[in-house]
N, CA and C of each residue as an Amber inpcrd file, in Angstrom:
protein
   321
 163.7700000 126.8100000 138.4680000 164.4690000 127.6530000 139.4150000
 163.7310000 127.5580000 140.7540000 164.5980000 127.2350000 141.9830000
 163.5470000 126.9710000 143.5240000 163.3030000 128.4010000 143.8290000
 162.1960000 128.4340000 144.2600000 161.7050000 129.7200000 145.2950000
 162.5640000 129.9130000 146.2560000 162.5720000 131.5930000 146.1800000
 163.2830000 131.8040000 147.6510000 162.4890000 131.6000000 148.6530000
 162.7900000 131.1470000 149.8520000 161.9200000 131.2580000 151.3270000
 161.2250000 132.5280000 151.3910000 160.0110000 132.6710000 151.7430000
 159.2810000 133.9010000 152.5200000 159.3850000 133.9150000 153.6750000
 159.7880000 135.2790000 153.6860000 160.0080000 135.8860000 155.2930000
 159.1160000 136.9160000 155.5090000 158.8970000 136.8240000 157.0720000
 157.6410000 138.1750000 157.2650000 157.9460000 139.3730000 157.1000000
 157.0780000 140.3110000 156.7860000 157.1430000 141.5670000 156.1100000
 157.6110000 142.3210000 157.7830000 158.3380000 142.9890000 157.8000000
 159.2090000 144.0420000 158.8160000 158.1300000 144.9360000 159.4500000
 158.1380000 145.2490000 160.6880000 156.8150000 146.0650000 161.0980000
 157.1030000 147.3800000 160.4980000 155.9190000 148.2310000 160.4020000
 156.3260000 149.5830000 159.9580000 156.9580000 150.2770000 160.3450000
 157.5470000 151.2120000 159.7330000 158.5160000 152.1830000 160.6160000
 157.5400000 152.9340000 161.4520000 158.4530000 153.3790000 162.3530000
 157.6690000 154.5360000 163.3430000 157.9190000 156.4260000 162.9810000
 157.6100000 156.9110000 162.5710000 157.8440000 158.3840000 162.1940000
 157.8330000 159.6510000 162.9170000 157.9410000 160.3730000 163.2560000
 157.7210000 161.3830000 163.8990000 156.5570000 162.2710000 162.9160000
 155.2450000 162.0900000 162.9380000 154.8870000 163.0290000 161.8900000
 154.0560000 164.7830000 161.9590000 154.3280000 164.6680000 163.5470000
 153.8730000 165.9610000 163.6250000 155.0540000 166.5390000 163.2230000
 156.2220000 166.1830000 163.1270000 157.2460000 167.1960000 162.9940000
 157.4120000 167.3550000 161.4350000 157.3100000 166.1980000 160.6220000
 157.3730000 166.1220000 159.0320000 155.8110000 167.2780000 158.6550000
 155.2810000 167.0560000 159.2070000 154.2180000 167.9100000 158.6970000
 154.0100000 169.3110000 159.1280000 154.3560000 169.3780000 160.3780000
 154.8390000 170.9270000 161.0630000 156.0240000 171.4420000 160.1750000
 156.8290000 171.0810000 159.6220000 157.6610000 171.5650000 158.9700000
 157.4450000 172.0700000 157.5510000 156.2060000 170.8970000 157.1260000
 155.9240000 171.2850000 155.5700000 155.3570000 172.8640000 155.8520000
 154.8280000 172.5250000 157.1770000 153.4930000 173.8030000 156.9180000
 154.3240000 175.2600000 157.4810000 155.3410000 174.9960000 157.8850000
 156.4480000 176.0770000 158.2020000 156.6920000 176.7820000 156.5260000
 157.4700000 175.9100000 155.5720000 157.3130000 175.9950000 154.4860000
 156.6000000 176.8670000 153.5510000 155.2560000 176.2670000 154.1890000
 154.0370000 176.7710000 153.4260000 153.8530000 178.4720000 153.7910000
 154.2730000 178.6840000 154.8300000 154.0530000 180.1210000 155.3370000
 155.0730000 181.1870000 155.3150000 156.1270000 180.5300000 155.0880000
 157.3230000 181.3550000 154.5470000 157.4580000 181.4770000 152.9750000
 156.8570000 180.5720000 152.1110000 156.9530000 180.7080000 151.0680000
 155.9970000 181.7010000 150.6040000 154.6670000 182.0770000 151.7050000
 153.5880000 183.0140000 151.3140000 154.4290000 184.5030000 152.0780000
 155.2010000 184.2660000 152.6410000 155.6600000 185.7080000 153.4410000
 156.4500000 186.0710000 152.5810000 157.7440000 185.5300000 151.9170000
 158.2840000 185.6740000 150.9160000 157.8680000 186.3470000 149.3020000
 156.6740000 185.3240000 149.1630000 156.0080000 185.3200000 147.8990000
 154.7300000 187.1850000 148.0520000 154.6350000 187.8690000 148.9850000
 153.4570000 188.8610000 149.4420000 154.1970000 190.3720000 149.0350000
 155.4110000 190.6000000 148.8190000 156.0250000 192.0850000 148.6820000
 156.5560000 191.8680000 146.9260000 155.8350000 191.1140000 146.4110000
 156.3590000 190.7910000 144.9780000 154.4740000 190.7030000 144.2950000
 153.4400000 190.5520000 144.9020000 152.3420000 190.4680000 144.7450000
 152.0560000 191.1430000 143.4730000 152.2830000 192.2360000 143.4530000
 152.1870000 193.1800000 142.3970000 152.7820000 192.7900000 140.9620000
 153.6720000 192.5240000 140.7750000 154.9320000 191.7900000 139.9450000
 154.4350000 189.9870000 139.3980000 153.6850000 189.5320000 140.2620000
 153.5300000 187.8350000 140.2230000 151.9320000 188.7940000 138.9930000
 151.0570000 189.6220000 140.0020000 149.9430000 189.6300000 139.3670000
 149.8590000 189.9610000 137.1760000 150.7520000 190.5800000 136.9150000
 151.0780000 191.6000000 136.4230000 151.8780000 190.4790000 135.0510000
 152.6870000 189.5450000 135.7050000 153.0130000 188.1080000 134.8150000
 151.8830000 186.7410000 135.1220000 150.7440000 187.1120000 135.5520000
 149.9510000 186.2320000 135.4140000 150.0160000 184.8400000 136.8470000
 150.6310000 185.4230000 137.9340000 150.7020000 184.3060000 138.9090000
 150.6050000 184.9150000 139.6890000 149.5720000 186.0060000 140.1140000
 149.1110000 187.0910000 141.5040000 148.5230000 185.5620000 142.4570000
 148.0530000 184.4430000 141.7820000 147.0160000 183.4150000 142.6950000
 148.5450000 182.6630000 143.6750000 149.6940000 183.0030000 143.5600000
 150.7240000 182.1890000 144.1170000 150.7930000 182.2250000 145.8010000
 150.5690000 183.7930000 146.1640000 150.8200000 183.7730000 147.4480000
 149.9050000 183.2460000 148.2090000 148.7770000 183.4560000 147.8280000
 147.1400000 182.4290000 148.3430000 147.1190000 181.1290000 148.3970000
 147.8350000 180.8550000 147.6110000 148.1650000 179.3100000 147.4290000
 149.2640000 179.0100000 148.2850000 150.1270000 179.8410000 148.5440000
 150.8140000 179.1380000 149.9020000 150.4630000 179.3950000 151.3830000
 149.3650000 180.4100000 151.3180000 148.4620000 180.5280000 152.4710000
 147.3520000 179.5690000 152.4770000 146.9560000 179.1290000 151.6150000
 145.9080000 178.0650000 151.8990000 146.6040000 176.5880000 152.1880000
 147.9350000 176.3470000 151.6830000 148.3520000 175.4120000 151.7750000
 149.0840000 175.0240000 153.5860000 149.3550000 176.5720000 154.0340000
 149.8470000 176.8130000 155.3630000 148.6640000 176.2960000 156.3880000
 147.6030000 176.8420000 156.0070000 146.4620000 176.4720000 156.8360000
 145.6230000 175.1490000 156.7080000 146.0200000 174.7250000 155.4880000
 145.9590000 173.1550000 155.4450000 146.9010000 172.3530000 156.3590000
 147.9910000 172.7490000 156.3870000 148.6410000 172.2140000 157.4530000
 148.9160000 172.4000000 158.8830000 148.2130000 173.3500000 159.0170000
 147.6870000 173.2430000 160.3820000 147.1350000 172.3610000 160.6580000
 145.3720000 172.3440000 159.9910000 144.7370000 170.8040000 160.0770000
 145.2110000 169.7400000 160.3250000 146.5410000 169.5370000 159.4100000
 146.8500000 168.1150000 159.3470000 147.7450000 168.1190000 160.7750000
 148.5150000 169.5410000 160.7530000 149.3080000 168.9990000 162.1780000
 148.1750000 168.7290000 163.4110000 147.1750000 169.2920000 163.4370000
 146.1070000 169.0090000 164.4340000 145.8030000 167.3580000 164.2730000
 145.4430000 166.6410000 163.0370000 144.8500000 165.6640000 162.5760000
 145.7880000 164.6880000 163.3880000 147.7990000 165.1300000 162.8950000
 148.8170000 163.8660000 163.4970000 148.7440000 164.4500000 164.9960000
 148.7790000 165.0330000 165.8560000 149.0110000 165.1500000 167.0230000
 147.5600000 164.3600000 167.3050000 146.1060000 164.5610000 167.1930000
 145.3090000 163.6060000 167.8810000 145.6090000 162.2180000 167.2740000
 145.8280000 161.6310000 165.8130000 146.6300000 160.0650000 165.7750000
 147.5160000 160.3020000 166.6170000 148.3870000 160.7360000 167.0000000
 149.8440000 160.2550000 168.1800000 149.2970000 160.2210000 169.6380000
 148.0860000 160.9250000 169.4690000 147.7540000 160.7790000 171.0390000
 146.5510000 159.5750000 171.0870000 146.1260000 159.1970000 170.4680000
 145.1170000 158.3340000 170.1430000 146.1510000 156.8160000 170.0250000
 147.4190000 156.8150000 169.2830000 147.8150000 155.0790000 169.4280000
 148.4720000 155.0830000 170.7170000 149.2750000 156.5330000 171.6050000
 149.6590000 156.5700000 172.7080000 148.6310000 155.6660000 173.7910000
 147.1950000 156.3430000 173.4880000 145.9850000 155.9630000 174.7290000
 146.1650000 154.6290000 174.5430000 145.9210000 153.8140000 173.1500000
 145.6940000 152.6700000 172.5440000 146.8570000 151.8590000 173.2490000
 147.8230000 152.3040000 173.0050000 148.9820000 151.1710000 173.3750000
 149.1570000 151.3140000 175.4380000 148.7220000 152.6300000 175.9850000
 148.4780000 152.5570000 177.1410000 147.5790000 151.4560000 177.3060000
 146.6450000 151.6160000 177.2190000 145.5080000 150.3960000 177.9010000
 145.7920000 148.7210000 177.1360000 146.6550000 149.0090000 176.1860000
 146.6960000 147.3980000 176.0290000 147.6350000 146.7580000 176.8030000
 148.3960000 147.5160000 177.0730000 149.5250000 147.5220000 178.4130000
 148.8830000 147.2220000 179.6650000 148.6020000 147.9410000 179.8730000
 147.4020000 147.9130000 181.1030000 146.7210000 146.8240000 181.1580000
 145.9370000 146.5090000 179.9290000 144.8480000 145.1060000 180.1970000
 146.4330000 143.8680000 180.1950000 147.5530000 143.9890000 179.3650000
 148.2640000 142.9190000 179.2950000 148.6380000 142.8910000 181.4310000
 148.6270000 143.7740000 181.9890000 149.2990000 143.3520000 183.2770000
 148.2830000 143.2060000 184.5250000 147.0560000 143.2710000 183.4370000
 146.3270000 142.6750000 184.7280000 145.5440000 144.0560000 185.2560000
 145.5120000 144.8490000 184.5270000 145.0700000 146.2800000 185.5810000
 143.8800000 146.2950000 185.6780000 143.0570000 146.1110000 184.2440000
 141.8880000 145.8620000 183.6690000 140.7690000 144.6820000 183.7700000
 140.8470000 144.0730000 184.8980000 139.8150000 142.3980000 185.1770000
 138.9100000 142.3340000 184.8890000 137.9880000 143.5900000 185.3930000
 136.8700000 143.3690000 185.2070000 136.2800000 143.2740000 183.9160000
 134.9770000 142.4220000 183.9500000 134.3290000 142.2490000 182.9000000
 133.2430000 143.1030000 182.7460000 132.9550000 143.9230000 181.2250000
 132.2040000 144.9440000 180.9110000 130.9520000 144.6740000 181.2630000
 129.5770000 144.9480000 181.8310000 128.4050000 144.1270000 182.3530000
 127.4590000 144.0450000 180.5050000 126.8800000 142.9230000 180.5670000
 126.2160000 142.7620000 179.4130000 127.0740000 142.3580000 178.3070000
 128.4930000 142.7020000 177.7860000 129.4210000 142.8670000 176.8870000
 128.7630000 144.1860000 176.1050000 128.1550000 145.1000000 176.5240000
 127.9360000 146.2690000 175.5330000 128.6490000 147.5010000 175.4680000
 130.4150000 146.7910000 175.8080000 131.0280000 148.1560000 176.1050000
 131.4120000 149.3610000 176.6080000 129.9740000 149.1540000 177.7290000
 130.0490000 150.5720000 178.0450000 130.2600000 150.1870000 180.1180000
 131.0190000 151.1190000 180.5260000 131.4310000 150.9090000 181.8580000
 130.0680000 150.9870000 182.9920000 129.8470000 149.5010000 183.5970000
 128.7260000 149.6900000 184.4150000 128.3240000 151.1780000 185.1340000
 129.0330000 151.3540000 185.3120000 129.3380000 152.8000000 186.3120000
 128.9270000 154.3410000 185.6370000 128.8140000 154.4350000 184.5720000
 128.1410000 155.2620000 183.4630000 127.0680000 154.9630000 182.5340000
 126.3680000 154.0110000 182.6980000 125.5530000 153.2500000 181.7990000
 124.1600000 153.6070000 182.1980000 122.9390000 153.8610000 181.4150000
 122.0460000 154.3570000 181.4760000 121.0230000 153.4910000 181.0980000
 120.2290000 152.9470000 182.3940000 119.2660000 151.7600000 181.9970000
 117.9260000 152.5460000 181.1510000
């Protein structure tokens, strides 16, 4: 049986993920606001640990929405300056190659 041809793998999708994750953590805090006037009732059948658990899970996602907003602003910078070096903005050469901008560098 012949092989099919290989073709290149498709670039990744692009996501919105502060919003997928801002939303989980919306979730997470309505399900503890919901889950807090029944406290008594959850404790009482053995699942009082439920509403904590969607408060810890709320404030986990804070983190993470903090975590995707600095990635989105971090490949934003990234794809700024490669832009930038692609048009020429960027000539100069770093002194030494040690990265660091003559102009801030500390002999």
């Amino acid at each position: 049986m012949p092989k099919t041809p290989l073709h290149p793998s498709p670039p990744p999708l692009e996501a919105n993920d502060v919003a997928i994750v801002g939303g989980g953590t919306v979730l997470w805090f309505v399900a503890f606001v919901a889950l807090l006037p029944f406290q008594g009732t959850l404790s009482d059948h053995g699942h009082g640990t439920w509403p904590w658990i969607c408060l810890s899970g709320g404030l986990l996602g804070l983190l993470g929405v903090w975590y995707c907003r600095a990635r989105r602003d971090a490949i934003a910078r990234s794809r700024a300056a490669e832009a930038a070096e692609a048009a020429g903005g960027t000539t100069e050469r770093r002194a030494e190659g040690d990265g660091q901008d003559p102009a801030t560098r500390s002999d």
